[in-house]
N, C-alpha and C positions, 0 to 999 in steps of 0.2 A: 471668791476673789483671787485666789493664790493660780484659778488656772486661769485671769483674763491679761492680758496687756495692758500697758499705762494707760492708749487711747480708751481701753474698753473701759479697765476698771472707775477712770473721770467719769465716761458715759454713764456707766450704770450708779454710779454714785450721785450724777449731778441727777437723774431722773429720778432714782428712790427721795433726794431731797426735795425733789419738785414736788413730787407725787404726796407727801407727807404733810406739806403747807407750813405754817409756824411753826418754828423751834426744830424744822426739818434738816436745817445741816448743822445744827448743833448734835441730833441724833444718831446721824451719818459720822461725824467726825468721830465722834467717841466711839461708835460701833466698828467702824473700817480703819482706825487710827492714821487717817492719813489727815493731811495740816489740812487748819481753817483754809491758807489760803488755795488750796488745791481745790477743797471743795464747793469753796465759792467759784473758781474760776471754772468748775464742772457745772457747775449751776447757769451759771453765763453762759455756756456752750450750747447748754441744751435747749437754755431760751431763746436762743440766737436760729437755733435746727440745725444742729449741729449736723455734716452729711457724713457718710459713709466714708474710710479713705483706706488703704491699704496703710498707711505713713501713722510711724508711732507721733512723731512731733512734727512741730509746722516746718513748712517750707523752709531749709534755710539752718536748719537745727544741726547740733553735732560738729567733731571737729572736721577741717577742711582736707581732702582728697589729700593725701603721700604726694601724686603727682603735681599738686597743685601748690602745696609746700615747700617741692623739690625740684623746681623746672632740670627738665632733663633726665628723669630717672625714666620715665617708660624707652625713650629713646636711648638711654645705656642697656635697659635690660633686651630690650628689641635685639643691638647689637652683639649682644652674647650669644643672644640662640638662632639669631636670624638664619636661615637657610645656606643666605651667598652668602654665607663670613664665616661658619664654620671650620673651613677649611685655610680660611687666609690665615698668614705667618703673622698678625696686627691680633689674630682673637685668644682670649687667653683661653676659653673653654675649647680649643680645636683639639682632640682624639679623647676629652674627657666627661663623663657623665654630668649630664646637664639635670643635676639634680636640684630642687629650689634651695636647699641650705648651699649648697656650690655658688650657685647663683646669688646667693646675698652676701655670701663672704666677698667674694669680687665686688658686688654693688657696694660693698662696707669699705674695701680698697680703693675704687675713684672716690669717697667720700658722700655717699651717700647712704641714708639710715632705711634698711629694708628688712624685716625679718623673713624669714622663709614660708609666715602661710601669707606676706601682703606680696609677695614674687608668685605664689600660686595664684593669687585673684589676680594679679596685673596678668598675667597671661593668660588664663581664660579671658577677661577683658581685651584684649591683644587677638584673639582668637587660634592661639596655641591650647596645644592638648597631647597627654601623652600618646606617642603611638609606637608600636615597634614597627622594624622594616616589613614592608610587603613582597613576597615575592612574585612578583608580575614579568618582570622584563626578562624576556626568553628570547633575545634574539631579533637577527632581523625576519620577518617574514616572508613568505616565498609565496612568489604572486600566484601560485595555483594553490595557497591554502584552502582557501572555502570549497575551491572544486573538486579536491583530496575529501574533504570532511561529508559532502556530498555525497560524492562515491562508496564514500565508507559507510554513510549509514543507509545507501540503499543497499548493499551487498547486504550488510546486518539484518534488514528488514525481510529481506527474500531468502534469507538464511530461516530466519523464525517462522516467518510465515509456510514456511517449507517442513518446520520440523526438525532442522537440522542445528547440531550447538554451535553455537556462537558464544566463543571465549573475548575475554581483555584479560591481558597479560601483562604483566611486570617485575621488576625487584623490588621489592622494600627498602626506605632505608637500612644501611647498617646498624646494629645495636652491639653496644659494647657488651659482652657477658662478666658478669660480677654484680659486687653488692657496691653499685654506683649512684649516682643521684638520676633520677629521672624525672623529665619532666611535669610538671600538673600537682595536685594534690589529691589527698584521702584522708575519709574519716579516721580519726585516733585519739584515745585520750590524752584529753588535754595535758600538755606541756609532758608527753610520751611524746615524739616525733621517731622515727625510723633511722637507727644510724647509719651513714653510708659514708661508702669514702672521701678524703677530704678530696686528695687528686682522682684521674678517670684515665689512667695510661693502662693498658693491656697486661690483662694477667693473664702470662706465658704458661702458669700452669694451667691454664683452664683449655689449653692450644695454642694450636702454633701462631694461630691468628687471634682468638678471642676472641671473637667477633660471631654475631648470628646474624645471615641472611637468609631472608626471607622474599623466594619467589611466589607471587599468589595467581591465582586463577579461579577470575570472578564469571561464572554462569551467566549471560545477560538476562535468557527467558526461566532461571527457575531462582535467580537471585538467592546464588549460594557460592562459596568460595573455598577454594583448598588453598595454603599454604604448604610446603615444603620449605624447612628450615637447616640451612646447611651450616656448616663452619670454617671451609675451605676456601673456595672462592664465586663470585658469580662469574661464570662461563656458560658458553651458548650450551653444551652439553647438561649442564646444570638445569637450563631452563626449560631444555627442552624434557630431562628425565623428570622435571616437576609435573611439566603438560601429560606424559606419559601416566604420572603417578593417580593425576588427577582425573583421566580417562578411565584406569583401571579401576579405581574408588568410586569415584561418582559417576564419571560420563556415562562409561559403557551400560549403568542402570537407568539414569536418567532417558538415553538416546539407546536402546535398542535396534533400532531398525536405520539407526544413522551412515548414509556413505560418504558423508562431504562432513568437513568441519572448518569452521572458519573463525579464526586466529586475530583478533585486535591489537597492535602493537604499536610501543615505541617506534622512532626512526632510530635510536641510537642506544648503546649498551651490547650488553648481553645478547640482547635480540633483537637487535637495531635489523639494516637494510642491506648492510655492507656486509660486515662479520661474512667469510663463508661457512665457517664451522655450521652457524645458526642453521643454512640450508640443509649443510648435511646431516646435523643429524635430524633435523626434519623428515629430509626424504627417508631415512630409516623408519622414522617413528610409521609415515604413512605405510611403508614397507610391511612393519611388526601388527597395524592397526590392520589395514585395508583400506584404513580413510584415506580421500582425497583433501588435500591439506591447501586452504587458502587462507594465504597471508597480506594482511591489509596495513601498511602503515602509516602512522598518524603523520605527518608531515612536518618536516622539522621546526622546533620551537614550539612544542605546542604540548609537548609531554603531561601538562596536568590538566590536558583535557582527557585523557584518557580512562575510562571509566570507572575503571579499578581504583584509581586511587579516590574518590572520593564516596564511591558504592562498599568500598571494603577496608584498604588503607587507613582512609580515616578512623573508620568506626575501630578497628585493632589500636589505633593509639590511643585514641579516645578510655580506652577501656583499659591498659593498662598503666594511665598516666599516673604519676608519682608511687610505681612499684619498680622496685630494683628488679629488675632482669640477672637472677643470681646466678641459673643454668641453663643451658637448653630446655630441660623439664619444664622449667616455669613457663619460661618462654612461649611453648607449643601448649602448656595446658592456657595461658591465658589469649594466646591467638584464638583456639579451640572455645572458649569461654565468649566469643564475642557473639552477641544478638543485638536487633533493633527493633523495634515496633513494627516496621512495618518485612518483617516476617529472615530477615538475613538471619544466614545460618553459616557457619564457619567448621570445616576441618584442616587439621594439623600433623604433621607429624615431621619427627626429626631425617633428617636426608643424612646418612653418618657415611658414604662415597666420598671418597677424595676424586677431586677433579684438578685436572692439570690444566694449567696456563699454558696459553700461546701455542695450540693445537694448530698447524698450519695443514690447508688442504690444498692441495695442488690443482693445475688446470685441467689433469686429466680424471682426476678425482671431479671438479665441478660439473666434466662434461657428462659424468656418470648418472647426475642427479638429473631424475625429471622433470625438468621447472621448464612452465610455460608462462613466461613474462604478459599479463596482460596489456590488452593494448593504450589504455589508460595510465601512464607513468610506469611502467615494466618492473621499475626499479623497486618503488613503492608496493605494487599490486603482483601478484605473483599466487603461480598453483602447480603443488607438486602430488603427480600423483602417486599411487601405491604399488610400483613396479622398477623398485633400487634395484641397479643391477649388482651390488657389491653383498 
């Protein structure tokens, strides 16, 4: 009896009395100690055929609806969180967390009785739900997007089909270095939790900058990726010695017989389309390699379509969420530390070069570089080959 509900336990109580004949719910009362009148009116139920009902009590049962009690309370709490009033100088919650105990103290202020779990059901009823911001909106788009995204995966495809590497390339976000709070959670005993700083402002002794960036370079056909983690600054030099680092380490074994390689990129950054630096020390690198160097960029606004970040990127945060990034070390052993099921492999290592900002190349310096702008967006599509005259 202690695991059925009021409707069950009537049922089963008015049927055991049925089922018994004379003197049957004088046996039920005293055995289930619920009142005569209960199980008399179990008894009438059952003789009646009683049906099946999801409902503890009849129709009509229970006190009456907050909003029904309250005319006007769904339409004050509507108005606190509604979308287009957020921001108007009239809403008391505008720049503040629309949390339900917030939201009832206000409903408590115009005079209305709300606790904070009957503001959580009124709003799922309402058809709110928590959500944080998404980040979607990148821009206006540029009417040759799709034909960009096109081009680029057929260059990719005849890349592979070829034999030849085909990189995606990027920065990482920044990471503060210290013993900071980081996003996500991890197992620990209970009510041990990991101390970390209250603030997350730059500690100067750790560098000038304190900061760890992290350029990666994701393999498309052996779906493996290098990181180089600096501390200085992201610079096209910086990016380009990471692709260098990641050719020396893995490319060159992966791709022995390779003469072309071809480059996935941002429109903007480090290794955006403009940058000249980015060019030149490209055309070195082809210079140092022998590789013919083709660079294809994603078209602007469109940066998290880029491969990397959600073939590698992710899976690096994923793995070290809610651990404090206390050194470099750490840092590079748990970049190094990331795997997936379906066979990602990561290396790491710290980038300790200082690079300097704001490297400016001159116009006879660009004309040095052998860049043959394709005839497809020139800007975007480009190939330098392995013959720097510098």
């Amino acid at each position: 009896m202690p695991h059925l509900g009021e409707r069950q336990r009537r049922v089963a109580a008015g049927a055991l009395a049925e089922a018994l004949g004379r003197g049957g719910q004088a046996f039920v009362v005293e055995a289930s100690a619920m009142s005569t009148s209960t199980v008399s009116r179990a008894v009438r139920e059952v003789r009646a055929g009683v049906e099946p009902s999801h409902r503890q009590r009849a129709e009509g049962g229970g006190d009456r609806p907050a909003v029904v009690k309250q005319p006007g309370l769904a339409e004050a709490l509507d108005e606190l969180v509604h979308p287009s009033t957020r921001g108007s100088p009239t809403s008391a919650l505008r720049w503040t967390l629309k949390s339900t105990y917030q939201l009832a103290r206000e409903l408590a202020a115009q005079g209305f009785k709300a606790s904070a779990e009957l503001v959580r059901r009124l709003l799922h009823q309402m058809g709110y739900s928590l959500q944080a911001p998404a980040k979607q909106n990148e821009g206006t788009s540029h009417p040759d997007r799709d034909a960009q995204f096109a081009y680029l995966n057929g260059l990719a495809q005849e890349f592979l089909d070829a034999g030849e590497p085909a990189v995606s390339v990027d920065t990482k976000k920044k990471e503060l270095i210290g013993n900071y709070a980081n996003k996500g959670t991890e197992w620990q005993p209970a009510g041990e939790p990991q101390r970390v700083s209250v603030h997350d402002f730059a500690d100067r002794s750790l560098g000038e900058f304190a900061k760890a960036i992290g350029y990666g370079v994701y393999d498309l056909a052996n779906n493996d990726g290098w990181v180089s983690v600096g501390d200085t600054a992201d610079t096209a030099e910086f990016a380009v010695n990471s692709i260098a680092r990641w050719w020396d380490t893995l490319g060159q074994q992966r791709f022995p017989d390779a003469t072309r390689l071809l480059i996935t990129a941002d429109a903007g950054g480090s290794n955006g389309y403009r940058p000249r630096a980015w060019k030149w020390f490209l055309a070195r690198l082809a210079a140092d390699t022998g590789l013919e160097i083709t660079v294809v960029h994603y078209p602007p606004g469109t940066s998290k379509w880029n491969k990397i970040e959600h073939r590698l990127f992710s899976f690096i945060t994923m793995n070290w969420r809610g651990r404090p990034l206390t050194d470099i070390a750490t840092i590079v052993e748990l970049i190094a530390s990331t795997t997936t099921q379906t066979g990602l492999t990561v290396q790491a290592a710290h980038d300790p070069n200082w690079y300097q900002r704001g490297i400016k190349i001159t116009d006879k310096q660009m004309k040095q570089i052998p860049l043959q702008p394709h005839q497809w967006h020139g800007e975007w599509n480009y190939t330098i080959t392995p013959n720097h005259a510098t």
